[in-house]
C-alpha positions in Angstrom: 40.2 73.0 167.3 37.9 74.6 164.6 38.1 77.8 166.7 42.7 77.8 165.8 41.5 77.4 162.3 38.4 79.9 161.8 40.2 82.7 160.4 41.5 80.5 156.8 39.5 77.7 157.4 37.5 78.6 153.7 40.6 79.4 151.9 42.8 76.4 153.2 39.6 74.1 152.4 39.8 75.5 149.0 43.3 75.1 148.7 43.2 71.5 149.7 40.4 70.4 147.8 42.2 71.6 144.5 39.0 74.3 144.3 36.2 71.6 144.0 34.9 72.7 147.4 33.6 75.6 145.6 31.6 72.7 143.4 30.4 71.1 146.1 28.4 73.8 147.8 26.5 74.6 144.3 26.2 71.0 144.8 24.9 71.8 147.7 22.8 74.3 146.8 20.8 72.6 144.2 20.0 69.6 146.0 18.5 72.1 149.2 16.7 73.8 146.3 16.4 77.1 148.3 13.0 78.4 148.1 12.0 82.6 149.2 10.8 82.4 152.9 11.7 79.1 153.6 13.2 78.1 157.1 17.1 76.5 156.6 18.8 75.1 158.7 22.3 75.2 158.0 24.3 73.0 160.3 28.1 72.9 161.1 27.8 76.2 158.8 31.3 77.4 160.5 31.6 81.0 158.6 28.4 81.3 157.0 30.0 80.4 153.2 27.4 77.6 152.9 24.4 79.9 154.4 24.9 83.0 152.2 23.6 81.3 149.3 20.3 80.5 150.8 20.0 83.9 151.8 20.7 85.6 148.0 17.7 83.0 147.0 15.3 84.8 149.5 15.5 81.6 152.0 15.6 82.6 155.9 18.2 80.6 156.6 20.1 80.3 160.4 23.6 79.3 160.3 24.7 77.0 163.4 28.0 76.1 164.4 29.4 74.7 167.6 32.5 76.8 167.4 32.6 80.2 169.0 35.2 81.5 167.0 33.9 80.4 163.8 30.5 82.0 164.5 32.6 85.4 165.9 34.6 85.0 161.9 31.4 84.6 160.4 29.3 87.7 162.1 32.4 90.0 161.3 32.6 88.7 157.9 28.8 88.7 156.8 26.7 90.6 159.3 23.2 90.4 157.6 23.6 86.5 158.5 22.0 84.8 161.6 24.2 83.1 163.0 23.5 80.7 166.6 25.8 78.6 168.5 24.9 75.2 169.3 25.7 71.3 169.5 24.6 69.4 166.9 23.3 66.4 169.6 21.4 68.8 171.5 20.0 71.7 169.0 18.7 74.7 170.6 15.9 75.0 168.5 11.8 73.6 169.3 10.4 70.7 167.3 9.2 71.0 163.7 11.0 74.7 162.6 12.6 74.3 159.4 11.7 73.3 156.0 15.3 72.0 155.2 17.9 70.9 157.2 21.4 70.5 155.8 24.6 69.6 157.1 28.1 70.1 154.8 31.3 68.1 156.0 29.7 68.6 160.3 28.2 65.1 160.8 31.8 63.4 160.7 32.8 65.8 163.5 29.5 65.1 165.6 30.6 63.0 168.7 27.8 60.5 168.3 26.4 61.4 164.5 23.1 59.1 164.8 21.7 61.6 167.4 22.7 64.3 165.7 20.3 63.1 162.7 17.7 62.5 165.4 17.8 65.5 166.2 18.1 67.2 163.1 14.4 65.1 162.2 13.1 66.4 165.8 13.7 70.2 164.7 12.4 69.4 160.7 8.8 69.9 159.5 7.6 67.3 158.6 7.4 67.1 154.9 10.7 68.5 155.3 14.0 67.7 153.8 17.5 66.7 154.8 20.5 67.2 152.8 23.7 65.7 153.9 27.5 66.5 152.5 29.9 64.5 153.3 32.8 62.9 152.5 32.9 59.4 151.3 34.4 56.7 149.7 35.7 56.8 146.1 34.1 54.1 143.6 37.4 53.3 141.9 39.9 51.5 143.3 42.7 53.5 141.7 41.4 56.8 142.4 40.6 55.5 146.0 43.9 54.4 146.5 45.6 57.9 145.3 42.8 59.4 147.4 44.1 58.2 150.8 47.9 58.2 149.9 47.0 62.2 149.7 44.7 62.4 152.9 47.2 60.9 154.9 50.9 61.8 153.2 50.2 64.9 151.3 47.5 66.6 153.1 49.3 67.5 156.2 52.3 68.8 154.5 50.1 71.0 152.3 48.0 72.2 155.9 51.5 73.5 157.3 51.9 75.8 154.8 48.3 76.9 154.5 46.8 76.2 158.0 46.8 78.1 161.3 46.4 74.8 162.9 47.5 71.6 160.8 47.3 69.2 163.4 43.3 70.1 162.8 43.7 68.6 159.3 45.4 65.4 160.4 42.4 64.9 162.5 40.4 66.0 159.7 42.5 63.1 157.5 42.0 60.4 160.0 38.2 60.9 160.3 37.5 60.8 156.6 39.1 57.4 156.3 36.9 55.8 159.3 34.3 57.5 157.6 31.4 55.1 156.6 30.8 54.7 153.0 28.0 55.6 150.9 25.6 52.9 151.5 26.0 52.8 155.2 25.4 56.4 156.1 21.8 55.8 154.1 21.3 53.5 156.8 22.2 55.7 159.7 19.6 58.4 158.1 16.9 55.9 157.8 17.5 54.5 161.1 17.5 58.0 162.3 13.4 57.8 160.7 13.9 59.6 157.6 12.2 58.6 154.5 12.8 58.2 151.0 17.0 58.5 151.2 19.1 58.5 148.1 22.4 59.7 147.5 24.4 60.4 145.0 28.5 60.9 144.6 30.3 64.0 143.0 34.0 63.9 142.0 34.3 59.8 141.6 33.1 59.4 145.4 35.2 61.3 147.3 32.3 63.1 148.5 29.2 62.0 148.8 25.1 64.1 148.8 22.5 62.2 150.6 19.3 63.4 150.5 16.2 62.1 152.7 13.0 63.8 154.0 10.8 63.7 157.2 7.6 61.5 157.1 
C-alpha cells in the first residue's frame, strides 16, 4: 500500500493536514532534541522528510521504513541519507544502538504495536529516549466530532484528487479512529518497560507526542 503512495505521499499529507504536518515534525524535532553525533533512529521514516532534520543538526541518524518503494523515493530524493529497510516488530539492528528512537504516524500501522515498542527499547541505549507521534484523540467534544466527520466523509474525497492511491487513506481514516487515545498509549509504552512517559497534545489532540526513556 505505502509503496502506490510513495511518490506524493509528503505533499498529499500536507494537503490533508491543512499544512500542520509541517508543525508537527518541528514538533517533532524539539521533543528528539537532536544532538551532533548522536545515533537516531528514525522509524516508519518513509522518505526521509522526518530524518533530514536530524541530520542538518549534526545527529547520525538511520531512516527505517518497511516500504521498498518508499525507501527507493527517499534515496533518489536525499542521497546523503541512510536509509534501511526493515519491520518494525523485528528491527534489523543489535541491542542498545541508538541514543533516540522515534517513531512519527508508523506505530498505528505496526501489525502488533506493543512489540514494536519492545523492540524499539531492545535496540535503545539505555539512558535513551523514545519519542512517539501519533495521532490521537481530540480533547473537545466539538472539535472531535468535526474531526471524525472529516476523517471519514471528507478525507477520502480530498485523497482522490491528491493521492495515487486513495483507498490507502481510507485505511489510513479507519485506523486513526480505533486508534487508542492519549492515556492509553502511555500505558502500552510503560508496559513495553519504558520509564518516565509523558505526553503532551498539539492542535487540540488530534495528534498526540509521547515521550518516554529506557531505564
Amino acid at each position: 500500500m505505502f509503496d502506490d503512495v510513495a511518490r506524493r505521499y509528503d505533499i498529499t499529507n500536507e494537503i490533508l493536514s491543512a499544512g500542520q504536518a509541517t508543525r508537527w515534525r518541528k514538533a517533532v524535532v524539539k521533543a528528539v532534541d537532536p544532538q551532533p553525533g548522536e545515533k537516531i533512529l528514525d522509524l516508519a521514516a518513509g522518505t526521509g522528510t522526518s530524518t533530514r532534520p536530524f541530520k542538518d543538526a549534526g545527529a547520525d541518524p538511520i531512516a527505517c521504513d518497511f516500504s521498498p518503494g518508499m525507501i527507493e523515493v527517499g534515496r533518489e530524493r536525499q542521497p546523503d541519507l541512510t536509509f534501511v529497510e526493515g519491520d518494525a516488530m523485528d528491527l534489523p539492528f543489535e541491542d542498545n544502538q541508538f541514543d533516540v528512537t522515534t517513531i512519527s504516524f508508523g506505530l498505528r500501522n505496526i501489525a502488533d504495536p506493543h512489540k514494536g515498542l519492545r523492540e524499539m527499547i531492545r535496540v535503545t541505549k539505555p539512558g535513551g529516549r523514545l519519542v512517539v507521534c501519533e495521532f490521537s484523540h481530540p480533547t473537545n467534544e466539538v472539535i472531535r466530532k468535526g474531526y471524525l466527520e472529516y476523517l471519514m466523509k471528507a478525507l477520502p474525497e480530498v485523497a482522490k484528487a491528491t493521492s495515487s492511491n486513495p483507498e490507502a487513506y481510507v485505511y489510513l481514516a479507519e485506523s486513526i479512529v480505533a486508534w487508542p487515545n492519549q492515556e492509553e498509549l502511555s500505558t502500552w509504552i510503560q508496559d513495553a518497560g519504558w520509564a518516565c512517559v509523558q505526553w503532551r497534545d498539539l492542535s487540540g489532540g488530534i495528534v498526540a507526542l509521547h515521550r518516554a526513556t529506557k531505564p
